[in-house]
N, C-alpha and C positions, 0 to 999 in steps of 0.2 A: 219579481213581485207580481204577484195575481190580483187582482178586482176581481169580486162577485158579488153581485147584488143579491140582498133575499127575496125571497116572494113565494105565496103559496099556488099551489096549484092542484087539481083535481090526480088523485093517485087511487091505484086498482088496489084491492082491500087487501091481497096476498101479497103484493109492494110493501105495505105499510106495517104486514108483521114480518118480512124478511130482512128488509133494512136496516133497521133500529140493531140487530143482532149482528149482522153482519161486521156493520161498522165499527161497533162497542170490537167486538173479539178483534177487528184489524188496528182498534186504537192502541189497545194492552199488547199484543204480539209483536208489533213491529219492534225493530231494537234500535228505530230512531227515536228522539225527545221530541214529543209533539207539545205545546203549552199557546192553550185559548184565553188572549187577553182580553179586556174591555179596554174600553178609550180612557181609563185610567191608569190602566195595567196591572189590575186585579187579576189573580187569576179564575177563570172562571172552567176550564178541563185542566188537566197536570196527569200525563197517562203513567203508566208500571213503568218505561225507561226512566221517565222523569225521576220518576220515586227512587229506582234504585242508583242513580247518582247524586242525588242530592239528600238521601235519606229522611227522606220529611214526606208521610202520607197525602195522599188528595183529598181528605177528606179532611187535616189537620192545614192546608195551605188555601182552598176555596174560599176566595173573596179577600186575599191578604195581595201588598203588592209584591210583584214577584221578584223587583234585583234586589232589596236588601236580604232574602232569604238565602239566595246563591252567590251572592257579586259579595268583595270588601267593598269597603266605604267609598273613596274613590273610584271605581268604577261604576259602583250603583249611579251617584253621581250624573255620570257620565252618561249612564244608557239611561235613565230616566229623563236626561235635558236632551238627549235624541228622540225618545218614543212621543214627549211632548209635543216637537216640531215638526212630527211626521204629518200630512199631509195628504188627500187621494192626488193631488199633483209631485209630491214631493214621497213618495213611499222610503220604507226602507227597504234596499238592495241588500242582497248576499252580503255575508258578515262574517267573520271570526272572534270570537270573547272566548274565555273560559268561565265553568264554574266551578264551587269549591267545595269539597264533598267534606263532610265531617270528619275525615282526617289531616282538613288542612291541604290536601291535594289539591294542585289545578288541571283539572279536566277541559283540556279546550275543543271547543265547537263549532263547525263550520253554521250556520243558518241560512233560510231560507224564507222567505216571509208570505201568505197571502192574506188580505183585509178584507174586510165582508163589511159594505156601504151598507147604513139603513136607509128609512127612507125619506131621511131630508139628506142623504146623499153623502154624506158627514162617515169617516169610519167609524163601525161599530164596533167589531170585535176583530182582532189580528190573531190569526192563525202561524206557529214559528215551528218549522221544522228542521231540527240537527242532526248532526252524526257528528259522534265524538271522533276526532283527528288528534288525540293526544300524541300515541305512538306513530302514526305518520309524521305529524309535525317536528315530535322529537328525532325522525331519521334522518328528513327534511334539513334539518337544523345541522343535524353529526354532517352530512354529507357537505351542507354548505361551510362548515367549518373547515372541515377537511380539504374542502378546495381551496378556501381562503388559506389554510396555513401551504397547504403544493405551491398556490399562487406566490406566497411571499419567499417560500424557500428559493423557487424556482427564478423569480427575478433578482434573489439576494443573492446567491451562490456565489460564492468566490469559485468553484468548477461552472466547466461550460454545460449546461443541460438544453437539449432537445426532442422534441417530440417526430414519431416519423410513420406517415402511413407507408406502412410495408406493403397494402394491396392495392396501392394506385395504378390501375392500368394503364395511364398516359407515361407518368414519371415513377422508373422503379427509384422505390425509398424516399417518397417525396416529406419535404421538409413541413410539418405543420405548425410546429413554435418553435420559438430556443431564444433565450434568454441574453442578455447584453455581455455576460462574461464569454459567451460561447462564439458571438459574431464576432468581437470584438479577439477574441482569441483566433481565429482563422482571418480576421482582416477586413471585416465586413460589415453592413450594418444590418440590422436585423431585418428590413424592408427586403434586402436584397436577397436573403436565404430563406426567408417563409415561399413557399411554395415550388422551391427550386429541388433538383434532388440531389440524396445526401451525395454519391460522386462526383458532385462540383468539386466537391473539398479532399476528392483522393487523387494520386496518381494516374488510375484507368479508371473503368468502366465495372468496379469490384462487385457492390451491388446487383449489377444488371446480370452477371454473370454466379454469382456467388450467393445473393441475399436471400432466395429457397434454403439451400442447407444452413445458414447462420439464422432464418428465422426458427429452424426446427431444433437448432441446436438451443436460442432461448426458450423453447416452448419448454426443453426437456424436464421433467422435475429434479429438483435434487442440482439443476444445474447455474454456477455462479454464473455464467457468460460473463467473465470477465477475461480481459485481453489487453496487447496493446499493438499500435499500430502508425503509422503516419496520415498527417493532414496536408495537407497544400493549404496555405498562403495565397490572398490574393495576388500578391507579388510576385508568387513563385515559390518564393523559401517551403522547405520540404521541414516539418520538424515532428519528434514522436510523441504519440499521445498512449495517456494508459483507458484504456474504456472499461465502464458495468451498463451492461443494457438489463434490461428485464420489459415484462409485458405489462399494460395498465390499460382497463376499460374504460372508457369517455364517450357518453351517447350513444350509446351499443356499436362500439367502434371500436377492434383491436389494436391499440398502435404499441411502438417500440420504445422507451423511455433509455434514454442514452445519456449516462454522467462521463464527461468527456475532460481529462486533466493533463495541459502541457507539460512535460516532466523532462524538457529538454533542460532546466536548469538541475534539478536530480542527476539525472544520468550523467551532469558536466562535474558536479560536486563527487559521484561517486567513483568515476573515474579519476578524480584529485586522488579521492582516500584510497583507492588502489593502487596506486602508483606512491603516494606514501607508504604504502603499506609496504610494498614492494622493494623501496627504496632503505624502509626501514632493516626488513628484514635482510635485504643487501648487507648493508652495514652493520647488523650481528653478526654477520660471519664472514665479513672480508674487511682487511685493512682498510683503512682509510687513507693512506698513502699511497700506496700501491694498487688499491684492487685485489691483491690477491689473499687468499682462503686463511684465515684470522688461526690461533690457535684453537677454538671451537672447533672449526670445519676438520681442521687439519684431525682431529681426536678423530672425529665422526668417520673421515675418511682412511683414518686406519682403521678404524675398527669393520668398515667395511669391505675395504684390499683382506684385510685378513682375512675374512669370513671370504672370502671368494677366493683368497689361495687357498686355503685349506680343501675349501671343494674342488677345485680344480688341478693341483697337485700341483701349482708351480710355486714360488718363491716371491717373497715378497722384499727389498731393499726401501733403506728410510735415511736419506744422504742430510748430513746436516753441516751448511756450509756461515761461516762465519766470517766478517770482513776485519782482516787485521788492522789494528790501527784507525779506528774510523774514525773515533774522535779528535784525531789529527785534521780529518776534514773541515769537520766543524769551528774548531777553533781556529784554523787560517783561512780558510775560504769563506766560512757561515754556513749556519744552517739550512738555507735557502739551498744551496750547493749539494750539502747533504742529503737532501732531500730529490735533490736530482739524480745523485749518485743511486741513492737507495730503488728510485723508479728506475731508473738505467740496468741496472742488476735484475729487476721482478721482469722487464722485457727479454732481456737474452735469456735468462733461464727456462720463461714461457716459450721462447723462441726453439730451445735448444731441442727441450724435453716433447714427446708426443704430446695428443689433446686427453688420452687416459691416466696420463702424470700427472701428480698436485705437486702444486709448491705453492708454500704456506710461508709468510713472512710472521715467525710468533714473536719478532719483540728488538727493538734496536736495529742492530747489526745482522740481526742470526734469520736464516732461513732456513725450512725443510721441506727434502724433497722426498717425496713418495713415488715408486717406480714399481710396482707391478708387474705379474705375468715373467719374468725372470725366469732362467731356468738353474742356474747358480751363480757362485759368487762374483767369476771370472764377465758374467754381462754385466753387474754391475760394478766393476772395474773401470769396465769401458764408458757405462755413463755416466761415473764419477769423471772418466779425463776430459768426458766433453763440456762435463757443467764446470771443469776449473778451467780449460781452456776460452769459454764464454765469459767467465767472469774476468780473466785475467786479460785478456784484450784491453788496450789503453783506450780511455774516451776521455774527452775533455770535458769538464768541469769548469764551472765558469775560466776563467783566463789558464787552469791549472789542468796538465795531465795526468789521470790516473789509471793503474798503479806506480808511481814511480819510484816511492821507498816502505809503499805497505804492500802488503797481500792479501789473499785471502787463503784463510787456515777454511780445509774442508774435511770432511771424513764419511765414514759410511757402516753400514750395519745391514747384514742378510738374515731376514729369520729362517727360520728351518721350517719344514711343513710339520712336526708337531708339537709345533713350539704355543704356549697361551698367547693369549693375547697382545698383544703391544702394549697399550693401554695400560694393560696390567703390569709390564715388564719398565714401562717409563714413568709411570703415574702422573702428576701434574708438572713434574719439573721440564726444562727445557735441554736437551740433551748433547752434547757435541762431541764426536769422536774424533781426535786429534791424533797426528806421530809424532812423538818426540822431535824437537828438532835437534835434543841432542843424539836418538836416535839408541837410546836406553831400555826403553821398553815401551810395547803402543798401551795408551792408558781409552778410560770412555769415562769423559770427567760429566758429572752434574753440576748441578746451582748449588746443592747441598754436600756433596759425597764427591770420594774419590773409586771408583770401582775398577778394580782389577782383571784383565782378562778372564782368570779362572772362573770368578764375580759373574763375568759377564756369561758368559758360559751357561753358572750353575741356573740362570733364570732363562735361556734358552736363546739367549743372543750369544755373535761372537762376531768379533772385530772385521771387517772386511779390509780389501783394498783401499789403502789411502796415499792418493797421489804426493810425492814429493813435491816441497813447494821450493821456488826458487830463497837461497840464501837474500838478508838483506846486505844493500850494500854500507 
């Protein structure tokens, strides 16, 4: 606020025609609101700014007062029971109001005031100079919103967020904020990690060593910087974290905004579902009794033995061994027995046969073995006598020795090398090739059909080697 007093004084006659002109063109030019009140707040100047924000001529507003022209009601109010109490002891200071231009618009204004004493000392006339600060004030306003919602985001976060000068030259990556889910996630209080730097909270010294290429790699465009990595625990505990940094201005200050997510409960849950997953798909294609390769597998894995004898020019055998009598087991010993038996059998056969053999348990009593790499019938002869000689070993069974009046019925099939498929030659049934044990004629029985060598033949199989089984007694 200015004080000047009037008073006239002796002026040079070219003064007094250059001034008057001077003035008038700096009152209309300027593109501030200049507005000369009286000690009623008449107005008594109202320059071109004026006019063109409040749309009301100086020559239509002279001598009127001036806040019901530009103010609503309550504000007039208001600046009128101030301009009253003003005062040469009590002036009025810098100010902000708006006014309201004829579309209803509020144009707001910084001011400035100086008063001109007459000469009983008393104000006479208040001189008010403004500058519209609407679009300032509205950036003013965006910007402080904007902090306020970062501020509330950044204390709410259920993720840990901090803030990090990356060009501290005391502490590389020194810690400038970070929110209570964030200390509170490494083990800390947030007193204790403002100002500290960010590898307190890693293994080494990563930053000090690393944080030039990881700032350049945030600067890049186009780029997420998103990663993931371990924290250190006060305590110690080591656990991993998924990070998104990015850049954000503050005070004309470049810092690093870091959303920091402990995902050591994730990674425990995702390793559950892989290992179910795992487990599940186990168990599509392997017995559940045994372990070993389910009717699925077994299909899958002729059809692959094939497709690789074929290229390879050797011969492919498919032994299918069956437990005589088995349900004798179960009804004097139990099933429980059974079920030993039946593991006891998937061991020695695994045992017998190489690691490039399958043996498939498809159902009951009955297994199939897949033998590979052969070069005719006569080798698998031979690894028919070893898988009857495996299976027919006595083992004990709960209190009971077996075999002691059952056997096991096995048999055997060589395909040719340009022979179809298996798959196609067996389809879905379950197959066993048997000898007579009256020794009549060798038959290759299905689930459905009876098939005759000649049978077997015309689809490109034929009977192989099948070991005599001892008579019962």
């Amino acid at each position: 606020m200015t004080t000047c007093r009037t008073h006239a004084g002796p002026e040079s006659s070219s003064a007094g025609l250059i001034r008057p002109d001077i003035t008038a063109a700096a009152f209309d030019i300027t593109a501030a609101l200049i507005v000369v009140l009286d000690r009623e707040g008449r107005i008594q100047r109202f320059n071109a700014a004026c006019e063109r924000l409040s749309g009301r001529r100086e020559a239509d507003v002279l001598g009127e007062v001036l806040w019901p022209l530009v103010l609503d009601a309550p504000e007039a109010a208001r600046a009128q029971a101030a301009y009253a109490a003003m005062t040469p002891d009590r002036p009025i200071g810098p100010y902000e109001n708006y006014w309201m231009t004829p579309r209803g618009e509020r144009r707001y204004i910084t001011w400035a005031t100086t008063h001109l004493l007459g000469v009983d000392g008393d104000i006479e006339l208040l001189v008010a100079t403004g500058l519209d600060v609407t679009d300032e004030r509205r950036i003013r306003l965006e910007r402080e919103e904007s902090e306020a919602r970062f501020r509330v985001l950044f204390e709410r976060s259920g993720d840990g967020v901090v803030l990090i000068d990356p060009h501290d030259d005391r502490l590389p990556w020194r810690i400038v904020e970070c929110n209570e889910a964030f200390a509170r996630m490494n083990g800390y209080g947030r007193h204790e990690l403002i100002g500290q730097s960010i590898d307190q909270l890693h293994e080494d010294d990563l930053m000090a060593r690393e944080g030039a290429a990881l700032l350049g790699w945030i600067r890049a465009p186009g780029s997420a910087a998103r990663g993931q990595g371990t924290h250190r625990r006060r305590d110690g505990s080591v656990f991993p974290i998924e990070t998104h940094s990015s850049l954000v201005m503050l005070g004309g200050r470049e810092l690093v905004l870091g959303i920091d997510r402990d995902v050591s409960e994730r990674q425990r849950i995702e390793a559950q579902l892989r290992q179910l997953n795992d487990r599940l798909a186990h168990d599509a294609h392997h017995d559940a009794l045994t372990g070993l390769p389910n009717r699925v597998m077994l299909m899958d894995r002729l059809r692959q033995e094939q497709t690789r004898a074929a290229r390879s020019g050797t011969q492919l055998a498919v032994m299918f061994v069956d437990l005589d009598d088995f349900k004798r087991v179960n009804d004097t010993l139990g099933h429980a027995a059974g079920d030993d038996l039946l593991r006891e059998v998937a061991v020695r056969l695994q045992r017998t046969l190489r690691p490039s053999d399958t043996v498939a348990r498809v159902g009951g009593d009955e297994f199939v073995v897949v033998v590979p790499d052969l070069q005719g019938v006569h080798d698998a002869a031979r690894v028919a006598r070893r898988v009857q000689e495996a299976v027919m070993t006595p083992c004990t069974v709960g209190w009971a020795v077996w075999p002691s009046r059952w056997a096991a019925v096995s048999g055997s099939a060589c395909s040719r090398r340009t022979e179809r498929s298996p798959t196609t030659c067996c389809g879905t049934r379950t197959w066993r090739c048997t000898r007579s044990r009256s020794r009549a004629r060798t038959r290759c029985a299905s689930s459905r059909r009876t098939w005759t060598p000649r049978r077997v033949r015309g689809c490109g199989w034929k009977p192989g080697w099948a070991p005599r089984l001892p008579r019962r007694r």
